[in-house]
C-alpha positions, -999 to +999 in steps of 0.1 A: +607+252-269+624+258-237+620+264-199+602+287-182+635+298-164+654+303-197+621+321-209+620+345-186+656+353-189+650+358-231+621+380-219+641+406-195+670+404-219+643+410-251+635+448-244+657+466-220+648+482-192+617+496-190+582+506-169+571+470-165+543+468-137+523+494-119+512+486-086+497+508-053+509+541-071+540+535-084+557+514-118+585+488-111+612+485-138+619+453-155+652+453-149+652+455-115+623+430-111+645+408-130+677+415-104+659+405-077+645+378-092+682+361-098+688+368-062+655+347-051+667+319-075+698+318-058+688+327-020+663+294-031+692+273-042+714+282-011+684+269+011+690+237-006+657+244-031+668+218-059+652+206-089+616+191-087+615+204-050+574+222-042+577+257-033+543+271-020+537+307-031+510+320-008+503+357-015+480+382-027+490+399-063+520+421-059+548+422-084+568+402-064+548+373-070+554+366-107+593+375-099+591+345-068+571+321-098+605+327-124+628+327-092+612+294-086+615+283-122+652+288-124+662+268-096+646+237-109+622+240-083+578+233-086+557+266-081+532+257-059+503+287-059+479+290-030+453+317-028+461+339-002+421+335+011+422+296+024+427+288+057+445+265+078+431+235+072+433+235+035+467+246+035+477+220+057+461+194+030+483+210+002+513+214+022+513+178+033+499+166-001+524+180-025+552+176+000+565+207-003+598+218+010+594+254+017+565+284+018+569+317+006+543+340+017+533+380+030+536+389+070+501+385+076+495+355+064+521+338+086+500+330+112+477+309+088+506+286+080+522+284+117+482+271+123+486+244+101+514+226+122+534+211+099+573+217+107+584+235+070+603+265+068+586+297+061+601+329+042+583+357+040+579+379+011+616+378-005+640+401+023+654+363+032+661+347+000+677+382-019+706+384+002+731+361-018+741+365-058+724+362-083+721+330-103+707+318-136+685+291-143+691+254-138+689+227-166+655+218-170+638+192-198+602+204-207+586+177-195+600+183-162+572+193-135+567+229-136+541+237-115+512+217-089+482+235-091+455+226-066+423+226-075+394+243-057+385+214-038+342+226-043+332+183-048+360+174-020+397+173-013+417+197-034+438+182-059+470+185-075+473+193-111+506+184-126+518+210-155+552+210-168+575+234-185+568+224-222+533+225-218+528+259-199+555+271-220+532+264-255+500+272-238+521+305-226+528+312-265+495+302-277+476+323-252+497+357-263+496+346-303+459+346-308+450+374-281+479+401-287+472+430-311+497+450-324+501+481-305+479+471-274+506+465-250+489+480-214+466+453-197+448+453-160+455+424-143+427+418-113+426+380-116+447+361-089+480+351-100+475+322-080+450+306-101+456+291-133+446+318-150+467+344-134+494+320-141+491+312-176+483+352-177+521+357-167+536+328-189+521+350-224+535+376-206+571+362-214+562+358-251+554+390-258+566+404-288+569+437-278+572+457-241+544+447-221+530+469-191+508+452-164+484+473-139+482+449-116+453+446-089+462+432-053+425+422-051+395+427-072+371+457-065+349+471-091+352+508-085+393+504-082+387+490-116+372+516-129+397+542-115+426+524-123+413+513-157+409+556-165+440+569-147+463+545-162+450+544-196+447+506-201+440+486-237+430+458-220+422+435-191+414+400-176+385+392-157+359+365-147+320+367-153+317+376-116+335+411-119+317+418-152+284+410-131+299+434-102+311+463-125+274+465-139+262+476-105+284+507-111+277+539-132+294+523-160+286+556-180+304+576-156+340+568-162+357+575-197+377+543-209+386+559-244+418+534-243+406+502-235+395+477-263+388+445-248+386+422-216+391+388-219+371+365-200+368+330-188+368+307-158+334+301-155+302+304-177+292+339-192+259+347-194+252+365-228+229+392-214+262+400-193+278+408-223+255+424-244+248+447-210+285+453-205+294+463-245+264+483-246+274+508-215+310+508-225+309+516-262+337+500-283+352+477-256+344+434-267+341+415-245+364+379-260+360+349-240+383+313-239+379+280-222+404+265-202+410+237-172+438+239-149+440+205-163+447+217-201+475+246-187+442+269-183+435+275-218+418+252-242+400+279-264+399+316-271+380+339-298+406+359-316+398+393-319+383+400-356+368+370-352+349+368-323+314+344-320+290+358-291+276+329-268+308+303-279+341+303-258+363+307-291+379+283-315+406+258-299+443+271-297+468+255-318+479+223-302+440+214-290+417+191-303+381+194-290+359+161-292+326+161-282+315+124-268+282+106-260+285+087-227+292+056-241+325+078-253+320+075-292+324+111-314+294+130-322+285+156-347+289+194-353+263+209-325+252+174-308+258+183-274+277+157-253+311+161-231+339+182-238+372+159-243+406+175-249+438+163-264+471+182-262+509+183-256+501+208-229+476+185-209+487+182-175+506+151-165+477+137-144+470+146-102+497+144-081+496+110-067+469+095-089+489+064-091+484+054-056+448+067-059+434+056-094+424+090-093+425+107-130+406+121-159+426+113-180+414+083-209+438+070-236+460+105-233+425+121-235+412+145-211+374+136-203+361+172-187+335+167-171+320+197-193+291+197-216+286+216-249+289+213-283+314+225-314+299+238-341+304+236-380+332+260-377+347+248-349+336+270-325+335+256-289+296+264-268+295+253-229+263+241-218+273+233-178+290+210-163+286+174-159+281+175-123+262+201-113+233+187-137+199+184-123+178+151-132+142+168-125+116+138-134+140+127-161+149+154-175+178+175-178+181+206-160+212+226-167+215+251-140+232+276-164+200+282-182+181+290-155+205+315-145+206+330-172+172+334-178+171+348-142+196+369-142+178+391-177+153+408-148+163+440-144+158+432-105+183+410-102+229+414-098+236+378-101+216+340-092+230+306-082+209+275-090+212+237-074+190+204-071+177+195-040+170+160-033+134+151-039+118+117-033+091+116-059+109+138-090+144+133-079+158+168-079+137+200-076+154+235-092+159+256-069+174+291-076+192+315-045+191+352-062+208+383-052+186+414-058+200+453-070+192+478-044+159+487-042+147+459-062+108+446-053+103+417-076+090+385-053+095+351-055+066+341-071+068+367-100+107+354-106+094+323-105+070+328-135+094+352-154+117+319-156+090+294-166+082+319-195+118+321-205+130+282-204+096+261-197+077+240-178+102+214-171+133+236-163+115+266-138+126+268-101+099+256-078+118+276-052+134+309-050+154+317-024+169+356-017+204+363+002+226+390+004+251+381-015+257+351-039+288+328-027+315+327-047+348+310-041+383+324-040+389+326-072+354+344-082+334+316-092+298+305-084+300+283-054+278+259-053+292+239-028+281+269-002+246+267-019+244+232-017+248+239+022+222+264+023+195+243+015 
């Protein structure tokens, strides 16, 4: 095991120079990525950047980002990832959180940090930091702090995640070991590099075993997806559920992806009808979907190709242990469902200033997720919901997931968000918001009874609610948070 900055350095020095990453029409060469890289490390380092010093990288996807991340890396420093989307106020909580000691960022986005008011200097893109010599990395341990990754902040203030170099550096390996097949080297890249996700995405990245080319998306849009997918010939891709739900609105049949084999998925729930729709318009593409926290280095579990179980997020990577517990915390059995609790070496190290705070999921080296589902004889891993967004209707359990689902099979509707609201006599009542396909007539009422056919007389919405568009946060995830507001 090593460091992420001596990792990258064994990558670029692995395969030559070659066509690394396509982006806005044209490829970018590894070695000159990795050039400019050593001249950010040490444009960083004659800033006075040192070791275990927060460097907030605030930018939409561009290839300079993962460059900034292993620039970052080899001066000692902690990457610090913000999505480019939040505004002032947020960033001023993670700037002044995580005390960080510089901001990299893009022109436009400098007015959004100049609004937060705290005195920190600013660099934008990398024109001010590659004007000195290159430099190689500095001595790291790998349980040195690697990177603070805030979390989305949907039940309150965002928090800091604390991963270190050993354990995204074995999550990294893991991740690229049971996804990578032989041959199947060209990948689209949509996801934001700022969220754990994108980041764990470029740590397997440096493990690759042989030349790896990334298509890389500034920003998600389905029909850019679809183009770039074709034109550039990709194998494969990452996504969320979100852009799968998206790219079914689009003439899926139209567009020839003879190359493209699979899309791996995860970040939030994935309703099976999603799949099944998506693998049945796009012939001989599977759809393989993982589990992963920012807390366990953003991946917990995957389903290797070849081996693939529809409905579970995969078998736990090598390293995990998955324990389901009751809520007095005691082990259950194959397929009784309780929460989802981790152990690992690459668990993060606990929030960033959790001792002060008390603040931490974190039980006897044990992460306690907050997630429910089940493992089943074979050790495949099934989410159910999570913990807090269950619904206590009369005394019963209402997991918002099912509903959705069960929604979400009418051919009426694109995608459906589902919440308790408080209600004096019950508890919570179900209620459901749903985003309808153009042209679609079905009323509330008739959703209404399509659901109670499809999970009972117990779990139905009472209430249907139509919008627009179904909120989703940053990082393309069901916001409940905004839902919660609507009602």
């Amino acid at each position: 095991m090593t460091t992420l900055g001596r990792l990258a350095e064994e990558s670029w020095e692995r395969f030559g120079d070659y066509e690394s990453v396509f982006y806005e029409g044209a490829w970018h060469r590894s070695h000159a990525l990795a050039e400019r890289a050593r001249r950010v490390c040490g444009g960083l380092i004659e800033a006075g950047i040192g070791p275990g010093d927060r460097v907030v990288v605030m930018m939409a996807n561009s290839p300079e980002v993962p460059l900034i991340y292993q620039a970052v890396w080899s001066a000692g420093a902690v990457v610090t990832p913000v999505v480019f989307l939040v505004g002032a106020e947020e960033l001023r909580h993670i700037l002044t959180d995580s005390g960080a000691s510089a901001v990299i960022t893009s022109p436009e986005l400098v007015p959004t940090v100049q609004a937060t008011a705290v005195d920190i200097p600013i660099y934008v893109d990398t024109g001010e930091l590659e004007r000195v010599a290159e430099h190689g990395p500095v001595a790291r341990d790998p349980g040195d702090l690697a990177a603070l990754m805030y979390t989305g902040g949907t039940t309150g203030k965002a928090k800091g995640v604390m991963l270190t170099h050993g354990g995204l550096w074995h999550t990294g390996r893991s991740a690229f070991q049971i996804s990578h097949q032989e041959g199947i080297n060209r990948g689209l890249v949509p996801v934001p590099l700022s969220h754990s996700y994108g980041l764990i995405v470029t740590v397997a990245g440096m493990h690759a075993t042989e030349p790896q080319q990334a298509v890389l998306m500034r920003w998600f849009d389905p029909k850019a997806f679809l183009a770039l997918a074709a034109e550039q010939r990709v194998q494969f891709g990452t996504v969320v559920p979100a852009m799968l739900q998206m790219l079914l609105a689009e003439p899926l049949e139209a567009t020839a992806l003879p190359d493209l084999a699979y899309l791996t998925c995860g970040a939030a729930p994935l309703g099976r009808d999603v799949l099944e729709e998506f693998e049945r318009r796009v012939p001989g593409v599977q759809i393989l979907e993982g589990y992963g926290l920012t807390e366990t280095s953003a991946v917990t579990s995957f389903n290797p190709p070849g081996r693939r179980r529809v409905g579970s997020v995969g078998l736990p990577m090598p390293g995990y242990t998955v324990t389901i517990r009751d809520a007095d915390g005691a082990a259950m059995e194959a397929d009784d469902v309780g929460e989802i609790c981790i152990r690992a070496g690459s668990l993060m190290l606990g929030y960033w200033g959790a001792a002060e705070s008390g603040d931490t999921a974190l039980v006897d080296g044990e992460l306690r997720t907050g997630d429910i589902g089940c493992v089943d004889e074979d050790g495949y891993l099934y989410i159910v919901d999570r913990k807090k967004d269950l619904i206590i209707r009369g005394g019963f359990n209402v997991f918002p997931r099912d509903v959705e689902d069960a929604l979400n099979q009418h051919p009426d509707v694109v995608m459906s968000g589902v919440v308790g609201r408080p209600e004096q006599r019950i508890g919570e009542e179900v209620v459901a918001f749903v985003q309808l396909r153009p042209g679609g007539t079905v009323t509330a009422d008739e959703l209404i009874a399509w659901a109670r056919d499809r999970v009972g007389r117990v779990k139905y919405p009472r209430e249907v609610v139509f919008v627009d568009s179904i909120p989703i946060t940053s990082v393309l995830k069901l916001d409940r948070k905004a839902l919660r507001a609507l009602l």
